[in-house]
N, C-alpha and C positions, 0 to 999 in steps of 0.2 A: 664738731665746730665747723661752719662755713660761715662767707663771706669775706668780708673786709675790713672788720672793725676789730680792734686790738683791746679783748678782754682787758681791763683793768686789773683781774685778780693776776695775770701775765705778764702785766706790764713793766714793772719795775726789772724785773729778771730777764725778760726782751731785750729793754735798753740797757743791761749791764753786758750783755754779748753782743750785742749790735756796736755799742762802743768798744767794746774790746778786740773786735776786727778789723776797724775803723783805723790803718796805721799813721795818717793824718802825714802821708808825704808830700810834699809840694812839687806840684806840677814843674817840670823842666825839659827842656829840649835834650831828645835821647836821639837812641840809631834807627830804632823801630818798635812800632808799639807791636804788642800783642793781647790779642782780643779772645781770651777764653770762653771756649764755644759750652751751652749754658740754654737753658730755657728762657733766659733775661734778656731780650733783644734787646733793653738798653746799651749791654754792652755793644755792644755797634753801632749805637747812637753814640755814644761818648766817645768814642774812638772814632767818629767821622766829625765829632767838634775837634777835639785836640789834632787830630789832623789838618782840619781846615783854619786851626791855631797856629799851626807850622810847629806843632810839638814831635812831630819826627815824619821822616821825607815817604815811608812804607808804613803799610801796615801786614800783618800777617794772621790771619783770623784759624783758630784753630778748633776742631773737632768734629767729630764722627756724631754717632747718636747713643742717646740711654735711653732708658724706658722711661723717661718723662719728657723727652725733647719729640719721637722717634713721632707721635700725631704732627704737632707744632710744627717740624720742621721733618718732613720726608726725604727732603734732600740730602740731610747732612747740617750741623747747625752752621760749620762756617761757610758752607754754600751761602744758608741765607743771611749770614751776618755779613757778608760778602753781597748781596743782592740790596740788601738793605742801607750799607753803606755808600753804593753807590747812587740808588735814590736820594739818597742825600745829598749827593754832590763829590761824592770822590771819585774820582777818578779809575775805572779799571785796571790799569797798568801800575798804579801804586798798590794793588792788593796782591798778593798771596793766601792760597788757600792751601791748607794743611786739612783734608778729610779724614784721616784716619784713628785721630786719638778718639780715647774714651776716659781716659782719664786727665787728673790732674799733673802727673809726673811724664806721662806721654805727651800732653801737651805743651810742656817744656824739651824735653827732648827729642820728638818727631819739628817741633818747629825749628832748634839747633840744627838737626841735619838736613832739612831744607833749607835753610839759609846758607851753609856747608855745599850745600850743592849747588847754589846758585851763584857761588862763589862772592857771598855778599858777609863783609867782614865786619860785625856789630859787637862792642864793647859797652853799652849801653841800650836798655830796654826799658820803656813804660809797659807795664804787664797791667790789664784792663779787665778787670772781673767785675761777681758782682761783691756788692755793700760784705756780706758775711763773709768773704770767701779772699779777699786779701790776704790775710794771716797767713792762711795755709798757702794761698799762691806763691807769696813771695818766700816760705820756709821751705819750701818743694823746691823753685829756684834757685835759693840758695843754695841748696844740697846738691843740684845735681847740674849745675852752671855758673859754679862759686865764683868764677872772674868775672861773671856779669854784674856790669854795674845797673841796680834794680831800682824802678821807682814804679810802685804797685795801687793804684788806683781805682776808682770806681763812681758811677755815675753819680755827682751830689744832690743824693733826694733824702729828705727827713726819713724816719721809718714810716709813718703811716702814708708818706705820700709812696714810697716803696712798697710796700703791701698794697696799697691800692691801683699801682702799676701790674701787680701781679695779679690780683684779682685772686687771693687766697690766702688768709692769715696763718690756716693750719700749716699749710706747705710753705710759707719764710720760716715758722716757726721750726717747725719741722727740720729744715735746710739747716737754719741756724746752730739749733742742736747739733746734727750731725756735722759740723765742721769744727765745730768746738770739739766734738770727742775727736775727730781724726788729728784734731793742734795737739791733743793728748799723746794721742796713742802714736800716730805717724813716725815720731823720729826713733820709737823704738824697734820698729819696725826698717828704719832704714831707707825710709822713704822722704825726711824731709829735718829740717833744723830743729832744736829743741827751739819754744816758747816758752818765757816767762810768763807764770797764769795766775793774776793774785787771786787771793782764798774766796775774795767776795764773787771773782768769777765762775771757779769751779762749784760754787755753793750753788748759785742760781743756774747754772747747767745742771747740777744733780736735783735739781727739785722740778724742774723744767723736765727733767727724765721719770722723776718720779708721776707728775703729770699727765704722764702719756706719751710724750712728742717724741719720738721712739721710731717714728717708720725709718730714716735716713741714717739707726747707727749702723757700723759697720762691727762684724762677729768679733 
């Protein structure tokens, strides 16, 4: 499969995970947002609107690279979600870069201990991913910065305008799957909060596996 068009026989099972990530929190003024670092440059679009929202006074952009960012972004992704924010109008001295995570539970905790270090004291966080990838952000958070009060966000694009931001339906598809199995598996593992998963969700993730869409799960 390529391109950017969202097979219909796909479709219905797409949108039953794409809303199920979807945790529909409303935006509020926090202590700092953070921007997980991602192939999705939008997240640094969104996080230079709610900033220039006055949705919180910092930003903190986090991550190193994987083997899907590591062409895209040579630097480090929150180098450039950092470079990119500022093209837009933020300000330098309100960002923070956090280069070293690779994950998603590093990127929660390597961002705590720089803010620890800079002796900047947050009780509140808009945590800014993409569309699929909420879920797990804020379950990850939870688990491992429980007193953080969380509101987990991401840029509002329909799905197909999202996949055609990405310029590849296999790899949302793809993506999607594997975050669903990690909402699964993760808290048994001790990496993140259990989720509630109704049956219709788990059903259209296992048939979406039976499918193919299979590169992004984890062993």
């Amino acid at each position: 499969m390529s391109g950017t068009v969202l097979p219909d026989v796909y479709r219905a099972d797409v949108e039953i995970l794409w809303d199920y990530h979807d945790l529909h929190h409303a935006i509020r003024r926090t202590d700092v947002g953070i921007g997980l670092g991602s192939h999705d440059l939008g997240v640094a679009t969104f996080a230079a609107e709610l900033y220039q929202k006055g949705m919180f006074p910092r930003i903190v952009f986090t991550g190193a690279n994987a083997p899907t960012t590591i062409e895209r972004f040579p630097r480090g992704e929150a180098v450039h979600y950092r470079d990119h924010a500022v093209a837009l109008g933020v300000p330098a001295a309100a960002i923070l870069v956090e280069p070293e995570a690779t994950n998603t539970g590093q990127n929660i905790e390597f961002t705590r201990r720089l803010l620890a270090d800079r002796g900047i004291a947050v009780r509140s966080a808009t945590l800014i991913s993409r569309p699929y990838q909420q879920r797990r952000a804020y379950s990850t958070a939870e688990k491992l910065w429980p007193e953080l009060e969380i509101v987990c966000v991401s840029r509002p694009l329909p799905l197909d305008e999202y996949i055609a931001s990405i310029g590849d339906v296999k790899r949302v598809i793809d993506m999607l799957v594997g975050d669903t199995q990690r909402v699964m598996v993760y808290p048994g593992r001790g990496f993140a909060t259990p989720q509630d998963m109704p049956a219709e969700v788990e059903a259209a993730y296992r048939r979406l596996v039976e499918a193919g869409f299979t590169t992004r799960l984890v062993p």
